[in-house]
N, CA and C of each residue as an Amber inpcrd file, in Angstrom:
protein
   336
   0.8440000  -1.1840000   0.0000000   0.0000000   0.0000000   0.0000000
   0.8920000   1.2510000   0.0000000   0.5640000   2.0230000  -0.6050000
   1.1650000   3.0410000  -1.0140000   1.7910000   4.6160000   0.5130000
   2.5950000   4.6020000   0.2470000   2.8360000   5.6010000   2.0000000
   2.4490000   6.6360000   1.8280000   2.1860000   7.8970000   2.4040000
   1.7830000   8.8760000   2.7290000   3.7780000   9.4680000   2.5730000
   4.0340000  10.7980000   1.8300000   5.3120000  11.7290000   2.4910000
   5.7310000  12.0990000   3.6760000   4.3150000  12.4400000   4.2940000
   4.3390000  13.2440000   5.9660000   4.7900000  12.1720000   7.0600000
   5.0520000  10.4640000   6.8260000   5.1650000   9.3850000   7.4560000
   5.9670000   9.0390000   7.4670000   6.8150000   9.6510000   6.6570000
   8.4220000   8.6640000   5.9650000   9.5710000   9.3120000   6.9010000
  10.0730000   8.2350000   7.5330000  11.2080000   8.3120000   8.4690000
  12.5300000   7.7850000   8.0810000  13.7240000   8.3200000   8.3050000
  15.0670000   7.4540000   7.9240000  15.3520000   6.7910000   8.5180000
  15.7700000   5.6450000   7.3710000  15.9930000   3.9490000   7.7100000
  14.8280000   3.4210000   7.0420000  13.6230000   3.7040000   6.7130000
  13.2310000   3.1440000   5.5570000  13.2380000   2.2390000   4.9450000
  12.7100000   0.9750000   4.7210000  13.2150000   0.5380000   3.5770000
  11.7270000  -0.3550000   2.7710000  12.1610000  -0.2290000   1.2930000
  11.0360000  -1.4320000   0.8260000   9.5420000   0.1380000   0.7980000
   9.9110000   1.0150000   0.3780000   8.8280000   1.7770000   0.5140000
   8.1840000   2.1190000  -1.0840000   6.5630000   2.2150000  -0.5900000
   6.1080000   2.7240000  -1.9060000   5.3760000   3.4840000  -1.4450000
   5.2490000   4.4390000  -3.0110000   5.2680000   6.0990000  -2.5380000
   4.3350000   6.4900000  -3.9740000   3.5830000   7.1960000  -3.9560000
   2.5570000   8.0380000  -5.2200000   3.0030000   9.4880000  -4.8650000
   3.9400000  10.3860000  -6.0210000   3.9940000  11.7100000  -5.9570000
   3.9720000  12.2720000  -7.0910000   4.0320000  13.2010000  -7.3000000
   4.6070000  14.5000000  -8.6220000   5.5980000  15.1070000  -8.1890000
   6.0700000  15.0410000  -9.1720000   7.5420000  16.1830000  -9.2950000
   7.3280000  17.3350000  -9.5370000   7.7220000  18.3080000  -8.6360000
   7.4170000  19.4940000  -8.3350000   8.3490000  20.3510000  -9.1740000
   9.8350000  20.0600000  -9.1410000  10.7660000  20.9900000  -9.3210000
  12.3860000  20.1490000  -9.2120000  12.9780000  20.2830000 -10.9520000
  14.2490000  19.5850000 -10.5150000  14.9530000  21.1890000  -9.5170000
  15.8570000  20.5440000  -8.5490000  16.5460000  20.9050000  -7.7730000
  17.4590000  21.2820000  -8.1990000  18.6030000  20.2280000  -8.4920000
  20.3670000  20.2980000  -8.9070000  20.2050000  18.9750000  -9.2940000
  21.4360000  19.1140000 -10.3450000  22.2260000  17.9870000 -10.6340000
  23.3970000  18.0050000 -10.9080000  24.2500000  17.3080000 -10.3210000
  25.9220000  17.0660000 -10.5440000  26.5230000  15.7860000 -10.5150000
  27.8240000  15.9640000 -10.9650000  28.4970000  14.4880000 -10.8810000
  28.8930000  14.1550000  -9.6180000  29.0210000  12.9890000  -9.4210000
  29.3550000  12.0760000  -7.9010000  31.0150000  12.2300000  -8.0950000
  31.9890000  11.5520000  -7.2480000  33.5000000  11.5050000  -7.1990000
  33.5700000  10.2900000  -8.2470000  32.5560000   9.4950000  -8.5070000
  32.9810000   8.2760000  -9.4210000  32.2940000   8.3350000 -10.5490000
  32.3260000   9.3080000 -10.8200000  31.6270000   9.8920000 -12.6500000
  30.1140000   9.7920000 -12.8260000  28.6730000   9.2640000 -11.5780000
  27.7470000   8.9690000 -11.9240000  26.9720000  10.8910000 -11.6060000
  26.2390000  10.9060000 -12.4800000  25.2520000  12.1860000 -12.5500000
  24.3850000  11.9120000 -11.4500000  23.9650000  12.9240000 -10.1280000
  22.9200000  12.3150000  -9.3880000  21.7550000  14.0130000  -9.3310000
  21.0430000  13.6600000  -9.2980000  19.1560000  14.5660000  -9.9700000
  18.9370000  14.5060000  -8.6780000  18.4120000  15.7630000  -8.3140000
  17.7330000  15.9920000  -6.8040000  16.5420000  16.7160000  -7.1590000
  15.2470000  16.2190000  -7.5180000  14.1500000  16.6420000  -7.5660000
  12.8880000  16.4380000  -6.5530000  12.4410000  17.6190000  -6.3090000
  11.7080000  17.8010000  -4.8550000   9.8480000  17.1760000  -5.0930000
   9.6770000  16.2790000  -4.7780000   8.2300000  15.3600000  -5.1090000
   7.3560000  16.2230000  -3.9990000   6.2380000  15.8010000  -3.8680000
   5.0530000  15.8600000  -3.0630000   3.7620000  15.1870000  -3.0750000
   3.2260000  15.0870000  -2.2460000   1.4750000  14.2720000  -2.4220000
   1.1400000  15.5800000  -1.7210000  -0.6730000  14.5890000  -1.1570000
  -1.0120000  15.5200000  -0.5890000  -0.8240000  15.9420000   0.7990000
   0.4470000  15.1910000   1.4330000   0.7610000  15.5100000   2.8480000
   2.0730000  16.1450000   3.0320000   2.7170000  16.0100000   2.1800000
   4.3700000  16.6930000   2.4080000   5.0120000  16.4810000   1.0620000
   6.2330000  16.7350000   1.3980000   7.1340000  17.2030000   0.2410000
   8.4250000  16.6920000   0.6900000   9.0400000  15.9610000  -0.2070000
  10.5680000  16.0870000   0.0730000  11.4730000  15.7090000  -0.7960000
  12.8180000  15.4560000  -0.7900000  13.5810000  15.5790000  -1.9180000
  13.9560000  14.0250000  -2.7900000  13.7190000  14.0120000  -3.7250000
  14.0690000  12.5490000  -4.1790000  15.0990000  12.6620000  -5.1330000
  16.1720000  11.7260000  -4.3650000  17.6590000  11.7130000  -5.3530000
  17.4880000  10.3880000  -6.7010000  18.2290000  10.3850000  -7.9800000
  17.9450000  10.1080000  -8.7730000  19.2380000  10.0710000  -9.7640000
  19.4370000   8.8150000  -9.9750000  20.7750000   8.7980000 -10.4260000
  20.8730000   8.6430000 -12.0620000  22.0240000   9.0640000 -12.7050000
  22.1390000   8.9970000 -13.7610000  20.9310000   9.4100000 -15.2640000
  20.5780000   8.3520000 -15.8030000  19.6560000   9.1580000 -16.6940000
  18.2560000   8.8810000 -16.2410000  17.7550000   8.1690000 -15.7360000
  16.7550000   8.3710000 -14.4430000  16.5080000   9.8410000 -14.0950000
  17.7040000  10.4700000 -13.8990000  17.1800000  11.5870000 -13.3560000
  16.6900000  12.6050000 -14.3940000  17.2960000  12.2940000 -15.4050000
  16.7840000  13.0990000 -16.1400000  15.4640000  13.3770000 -17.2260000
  15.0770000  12.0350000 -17.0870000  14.0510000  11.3880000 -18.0010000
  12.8080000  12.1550000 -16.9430000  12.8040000  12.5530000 -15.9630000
  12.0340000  12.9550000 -14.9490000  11.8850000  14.3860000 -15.4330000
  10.6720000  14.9730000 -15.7210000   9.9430000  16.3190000 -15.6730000
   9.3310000  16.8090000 -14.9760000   8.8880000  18.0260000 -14.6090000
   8.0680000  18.7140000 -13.5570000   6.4720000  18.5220000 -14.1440000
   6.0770000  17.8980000 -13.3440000   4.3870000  17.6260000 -13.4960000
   4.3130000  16.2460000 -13.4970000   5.1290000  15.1720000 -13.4690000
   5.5570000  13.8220000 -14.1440000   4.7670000  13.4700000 -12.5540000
   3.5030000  12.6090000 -12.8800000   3.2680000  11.7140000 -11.2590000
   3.9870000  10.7060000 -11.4700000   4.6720000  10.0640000 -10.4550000
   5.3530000   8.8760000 -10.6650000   5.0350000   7.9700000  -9.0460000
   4.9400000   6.6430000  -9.9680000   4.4970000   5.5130000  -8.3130000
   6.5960000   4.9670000  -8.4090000   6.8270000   4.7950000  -6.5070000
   7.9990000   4.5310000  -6.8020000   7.8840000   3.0670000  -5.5420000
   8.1220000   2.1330000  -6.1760000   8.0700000   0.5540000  -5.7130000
   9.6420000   0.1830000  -4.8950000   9.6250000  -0.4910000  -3.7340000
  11.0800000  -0.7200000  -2.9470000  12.0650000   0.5140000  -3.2460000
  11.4500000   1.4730000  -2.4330000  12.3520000   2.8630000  -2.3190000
  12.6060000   2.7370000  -0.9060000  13.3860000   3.4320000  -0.5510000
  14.4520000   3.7430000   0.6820000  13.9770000   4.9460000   0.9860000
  14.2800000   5.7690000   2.2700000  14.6480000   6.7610000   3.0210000
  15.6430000   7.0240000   3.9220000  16.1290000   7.6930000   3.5000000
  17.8990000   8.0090000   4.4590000  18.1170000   9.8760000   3.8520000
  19.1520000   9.5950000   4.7140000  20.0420000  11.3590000   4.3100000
  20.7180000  11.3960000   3.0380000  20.5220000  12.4180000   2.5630000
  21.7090000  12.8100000   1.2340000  22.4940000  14.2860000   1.8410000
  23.3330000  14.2890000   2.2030000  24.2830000  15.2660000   3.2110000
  23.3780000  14.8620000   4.1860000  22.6070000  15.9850000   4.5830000
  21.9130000  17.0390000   5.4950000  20.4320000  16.7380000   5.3910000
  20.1120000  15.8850000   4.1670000  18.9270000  16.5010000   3.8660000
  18.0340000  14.2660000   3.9490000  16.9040000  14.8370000   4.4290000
  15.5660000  13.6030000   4.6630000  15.6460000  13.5120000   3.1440000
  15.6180000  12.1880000   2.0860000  15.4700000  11.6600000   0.6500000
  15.4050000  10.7860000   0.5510000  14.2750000  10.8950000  -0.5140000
  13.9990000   9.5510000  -1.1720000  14.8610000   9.1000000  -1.5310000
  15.2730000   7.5580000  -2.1790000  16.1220000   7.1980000  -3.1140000
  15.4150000   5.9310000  -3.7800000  15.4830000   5.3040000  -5.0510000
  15.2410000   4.3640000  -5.6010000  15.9380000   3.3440000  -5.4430000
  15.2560000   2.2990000  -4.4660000  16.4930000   0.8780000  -3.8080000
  16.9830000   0.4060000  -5.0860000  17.9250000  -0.6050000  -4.6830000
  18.9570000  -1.9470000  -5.8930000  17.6950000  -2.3040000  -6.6930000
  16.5420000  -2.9850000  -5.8370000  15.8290000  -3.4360000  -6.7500000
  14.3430000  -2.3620000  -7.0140000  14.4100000  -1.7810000  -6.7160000
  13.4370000  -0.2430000  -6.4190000  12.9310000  -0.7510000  -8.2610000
  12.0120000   0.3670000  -8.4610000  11.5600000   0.9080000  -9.5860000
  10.7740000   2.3870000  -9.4540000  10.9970000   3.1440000 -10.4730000
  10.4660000   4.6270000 -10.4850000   9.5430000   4.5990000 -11.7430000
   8.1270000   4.5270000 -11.9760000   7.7860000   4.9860000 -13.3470000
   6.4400000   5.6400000 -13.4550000   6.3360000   6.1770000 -14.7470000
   5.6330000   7.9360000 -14.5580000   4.0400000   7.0080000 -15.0400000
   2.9210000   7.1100000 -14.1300000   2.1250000   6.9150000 -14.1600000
   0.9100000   7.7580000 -14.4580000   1.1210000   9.0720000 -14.9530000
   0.4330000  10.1320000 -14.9770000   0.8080000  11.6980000 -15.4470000
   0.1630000  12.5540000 -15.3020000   1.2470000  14.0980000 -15.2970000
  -0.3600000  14.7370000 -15.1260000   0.2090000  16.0940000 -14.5030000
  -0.4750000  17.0850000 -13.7150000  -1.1680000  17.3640000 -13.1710000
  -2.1240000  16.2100000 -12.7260000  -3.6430000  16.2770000 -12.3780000
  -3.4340000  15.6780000 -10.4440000  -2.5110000  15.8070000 -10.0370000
  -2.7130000  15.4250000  -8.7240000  -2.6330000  16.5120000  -7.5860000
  -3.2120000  16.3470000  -6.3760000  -3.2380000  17.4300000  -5.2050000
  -1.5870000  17.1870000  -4.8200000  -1.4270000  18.5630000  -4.4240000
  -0.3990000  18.0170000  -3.7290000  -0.0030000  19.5130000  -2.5360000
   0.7530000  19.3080000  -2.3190000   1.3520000  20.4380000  -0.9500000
   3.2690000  20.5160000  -1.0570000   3.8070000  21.3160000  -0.9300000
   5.0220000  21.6330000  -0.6190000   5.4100000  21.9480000   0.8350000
   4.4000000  22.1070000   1.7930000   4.6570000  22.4430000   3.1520000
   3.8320000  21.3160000   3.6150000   4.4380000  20.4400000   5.0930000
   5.8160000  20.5940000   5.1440000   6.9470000  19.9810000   4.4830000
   8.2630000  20.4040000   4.1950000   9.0440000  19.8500000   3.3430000
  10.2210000  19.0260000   3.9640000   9.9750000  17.5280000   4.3380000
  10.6260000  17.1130000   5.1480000  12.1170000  16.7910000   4.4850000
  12.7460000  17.5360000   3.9840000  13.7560000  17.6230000   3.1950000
  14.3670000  18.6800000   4.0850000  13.7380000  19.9650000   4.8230000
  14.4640000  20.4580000   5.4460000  14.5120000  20.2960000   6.7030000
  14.9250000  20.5000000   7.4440000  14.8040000  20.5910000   9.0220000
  14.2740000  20.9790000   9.8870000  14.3020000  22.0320000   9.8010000
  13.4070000  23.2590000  10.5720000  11.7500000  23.0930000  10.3610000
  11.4560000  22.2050000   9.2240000   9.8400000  22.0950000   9.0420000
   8.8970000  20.9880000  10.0960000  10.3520000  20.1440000  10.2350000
   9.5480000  18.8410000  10.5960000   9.8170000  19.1500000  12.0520000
């Protein structure tokens, strides 16, 4: 069954998640040549940042709903993120028509 954003705690694991992509973030290279996409998702309970590696990340657009199957939650620096597990899957099931919220954004700190 699908999780709620506002629920998701680090350490995580095996999670599935229904959001839209709100807004790519950044993207840069890792120390071992892989491209990693930090784009900020939401439903209708919260918001937070989902990392996204290589061309994955980029195949991802703003408005894109996507269901994401055996995903993780942990830190990327500083920050509460999604990530797509070993055996995870990410795929776009929709575009623009979903509720959603940006507050609170458990990506930062000070919200949660």
């Amino acid at each position: 069954m699908p999780r709620n954003i506002i629920d998701l705690t680090r350490g995580e694991k095996n999670l599935h998640c229904k959001f839209i992509a709100v807004e790519k973030l950044d993207s840069s290279p890792t120390h071992d040549g892989r491209q990693v996409t930090l784009w900020l998702v939401a439903d209708k309970t919260a918001a937070i940042q989902l990392c996204l590696y290589d061309e994955v990340g980029n195949a991802v657009t703003a408005g894109d709903i996507l269901r994401l199957t055996g995903g993780h939650c942990t830190l990327h620096k500083t920050s509460l993120s999604l990530f797509v597990g070993p055996d995870g899957k990410l795929e776009k099931i929709g575009e623009f028509t979903m509720v959603f919220t940006e507050k609170p954004n458990l990506s930062v700190r000070s919200e949660k």
